[in-house]
C-alpha positions in Angstrom: 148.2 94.0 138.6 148.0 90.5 137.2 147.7 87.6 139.9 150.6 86.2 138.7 152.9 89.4 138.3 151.8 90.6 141.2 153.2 87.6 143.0 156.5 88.0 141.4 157.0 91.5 142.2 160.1 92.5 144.2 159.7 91.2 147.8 157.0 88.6 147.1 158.2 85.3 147.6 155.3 82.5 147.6 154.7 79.3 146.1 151.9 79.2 143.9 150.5 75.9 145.1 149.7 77.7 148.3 148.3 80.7 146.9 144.1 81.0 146.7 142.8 84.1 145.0 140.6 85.6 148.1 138.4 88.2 147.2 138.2 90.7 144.4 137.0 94.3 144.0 136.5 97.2 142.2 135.7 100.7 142.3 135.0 102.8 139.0 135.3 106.7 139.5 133.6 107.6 136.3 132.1 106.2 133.1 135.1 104.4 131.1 136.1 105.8 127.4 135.4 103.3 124.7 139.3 104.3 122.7 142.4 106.3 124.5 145.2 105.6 126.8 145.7 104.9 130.0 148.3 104.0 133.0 147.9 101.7 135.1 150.3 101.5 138.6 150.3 98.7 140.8 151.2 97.8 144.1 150.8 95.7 147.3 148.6 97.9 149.1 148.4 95.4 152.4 149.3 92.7 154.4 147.0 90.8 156.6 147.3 88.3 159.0 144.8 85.8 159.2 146.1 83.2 161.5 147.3 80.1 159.1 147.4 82.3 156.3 148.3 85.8 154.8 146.3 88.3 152.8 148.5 90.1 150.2 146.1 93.0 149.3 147.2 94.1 145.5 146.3 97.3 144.2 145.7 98.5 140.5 145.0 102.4 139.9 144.6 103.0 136.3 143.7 106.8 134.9 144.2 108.9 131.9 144.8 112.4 130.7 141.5 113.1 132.5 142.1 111.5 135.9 141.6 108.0 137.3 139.5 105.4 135.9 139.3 103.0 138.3 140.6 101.0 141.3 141.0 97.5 141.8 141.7 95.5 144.8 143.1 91.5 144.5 142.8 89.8 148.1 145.0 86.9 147.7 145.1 83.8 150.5 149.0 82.9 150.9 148.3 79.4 153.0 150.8 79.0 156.0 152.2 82.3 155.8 150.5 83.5 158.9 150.9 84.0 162.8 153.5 86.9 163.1 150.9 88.5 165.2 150.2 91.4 162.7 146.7 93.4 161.8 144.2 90.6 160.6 142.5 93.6 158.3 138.9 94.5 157.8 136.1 91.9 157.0 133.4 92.1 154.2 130.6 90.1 155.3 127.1 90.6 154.3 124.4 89.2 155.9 121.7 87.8 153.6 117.8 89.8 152.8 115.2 87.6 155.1 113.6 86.6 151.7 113.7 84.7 148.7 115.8 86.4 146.0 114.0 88.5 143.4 116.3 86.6 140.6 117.7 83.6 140.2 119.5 82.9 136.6 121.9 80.0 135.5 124.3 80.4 133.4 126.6 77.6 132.0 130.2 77.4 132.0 132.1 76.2 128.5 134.7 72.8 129.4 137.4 75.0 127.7 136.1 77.9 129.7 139.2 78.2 131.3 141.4 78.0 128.3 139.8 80.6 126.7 140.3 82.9 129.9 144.0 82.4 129.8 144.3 84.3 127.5 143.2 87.4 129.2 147.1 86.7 130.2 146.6 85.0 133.4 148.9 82.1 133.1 148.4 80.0 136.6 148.6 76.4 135.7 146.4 75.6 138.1 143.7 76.3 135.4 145.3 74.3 132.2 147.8 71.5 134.0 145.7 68.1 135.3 149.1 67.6 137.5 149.5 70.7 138.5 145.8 70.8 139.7 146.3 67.6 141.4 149.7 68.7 143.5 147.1 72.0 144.8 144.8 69.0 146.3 141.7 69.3 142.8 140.6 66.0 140.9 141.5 68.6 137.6 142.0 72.2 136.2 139.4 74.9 137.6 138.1 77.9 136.3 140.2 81.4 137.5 137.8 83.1 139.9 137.9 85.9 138.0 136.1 84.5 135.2 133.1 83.6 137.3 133.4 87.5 138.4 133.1 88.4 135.3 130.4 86.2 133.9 128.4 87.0 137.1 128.5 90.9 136.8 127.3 90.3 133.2 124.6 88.4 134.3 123.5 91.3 136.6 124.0 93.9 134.1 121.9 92.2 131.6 119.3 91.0 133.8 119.0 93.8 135.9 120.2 96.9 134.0 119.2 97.1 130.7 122.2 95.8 129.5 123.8 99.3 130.5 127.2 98.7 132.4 128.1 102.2 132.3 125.3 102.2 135.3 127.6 100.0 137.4 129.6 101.7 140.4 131.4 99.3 142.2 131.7 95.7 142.4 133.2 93.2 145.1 132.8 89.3 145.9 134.3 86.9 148.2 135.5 83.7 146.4 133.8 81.4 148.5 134.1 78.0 146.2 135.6 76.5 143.0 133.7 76.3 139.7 134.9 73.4 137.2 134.8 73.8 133.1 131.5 72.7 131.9 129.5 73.6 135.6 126.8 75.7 135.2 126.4 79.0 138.1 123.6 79.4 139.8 123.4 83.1 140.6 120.6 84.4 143.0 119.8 88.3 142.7 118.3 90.8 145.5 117.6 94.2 144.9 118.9 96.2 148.4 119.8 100.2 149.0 122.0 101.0 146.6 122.5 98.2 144.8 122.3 94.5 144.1 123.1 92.0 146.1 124.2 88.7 145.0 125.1 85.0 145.6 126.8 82.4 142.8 126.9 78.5 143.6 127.6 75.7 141.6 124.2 74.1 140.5 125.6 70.5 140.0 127.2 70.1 143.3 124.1 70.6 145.5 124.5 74.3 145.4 127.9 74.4 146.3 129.1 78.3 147.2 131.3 79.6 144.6 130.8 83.4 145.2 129.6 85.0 148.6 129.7 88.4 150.4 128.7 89.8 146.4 127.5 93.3 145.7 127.2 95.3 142.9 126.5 98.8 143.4 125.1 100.7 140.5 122.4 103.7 139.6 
């Protein structure tokens, strides 16, 4: 389910201004087909209450003639939607490895980064319109979290895995910070049981946190 469709599904009433993209995970059941056809149902799996806010948990199960595929998980922050006294749901924290990380890569972020991303089909001005941005309380357009998931996964793969995503299991982050077009992530690497575990930040803004609670599980 798209951010954006998702939030404009029967039932869903918010306003996009007060709307922050939480956390993001996914789960992949077995190695994906490079050609075929698949399903994909969606739905809003959960609703949390965090106090000032809501968590609107939206699920994506896609599968084909052979079964599922994966499963995909968008926590999304509704601000001032909470305090009906409900379930505030499960938390994801990780505590950091006692040690330096084992890699630390940058990588930098294109100024029509997010652009580009759009047109994966997410269409929240937040990332294109300079007034829009402003109205949500940002000096201009930011990068979608998701591309930052994205390019950070990528970097582990390649650094990490031989290149070989088909080795990846599962992946989840907490979107801890925004990334501006033309930044450059800072992404900090620690081999743990089962996995990797990782950290993003924005290297131009003193290390600002952009992604946090990261793991990537993998063989």
């Amino acid at each position: 389910m798209g951010i954006v469709d998702g939030l404009s599904a029967p039932g869903v009433d918010v306003d996009l201004m007060s709307v922050l993209h939480g956390a993001q995970s996914i789960t992949l059941h077995r190695p994906l087909p490079t050609g075929g056809r698949a399903v994909s149902t969606s739905r809003v799996a959960a609703v949390h209450d965090k106090g000032k806010a809501a968590v609107l948990v939206l699920r994506s199960e896609t599968a084909d003639a052979d079964g599922p595929l994966w499963t995909s998980d968008a926590r999304i922050f509704v601000r001032g939607e909470g305090g009906w006294g409900g379930d505030r749901g499960p938390s994801d924290r990780l505590a950091l490895p006692d040690r330096a990380p084992d890699r630390t890569v940058e990588r930098p972020v294109r100024e029509e980064q997010a652009l580009l991303y759009r047109l994966s089909g997410d269409w929240n001005p937040l990332h294109a319109d300079p007034e829009f941005a402003a109205l949500a309380g940002f000096d201009r357009p930011i990068l979608h979290g998701l591309c930052t998931y994205g390019m950070t996964l990528k970097a582990v793969v390649d650094i990490l895995l031989d290149g070989d995503v088909a080795r990846v299991r599962a992946y989840r982050a907490r979107f801890a910070g925004i990334v501006f077009p033309g930044e450059t992530l800072r992404i900090r690497m620690w081999a743990v049981e089962g996995g990797t575990q990782v950290t993003v930040a924005a290297a131009e803004r003193d290390d600002a946190p952009v992604l946090a609670d990261t793991f990537v599980e993998h063989a």
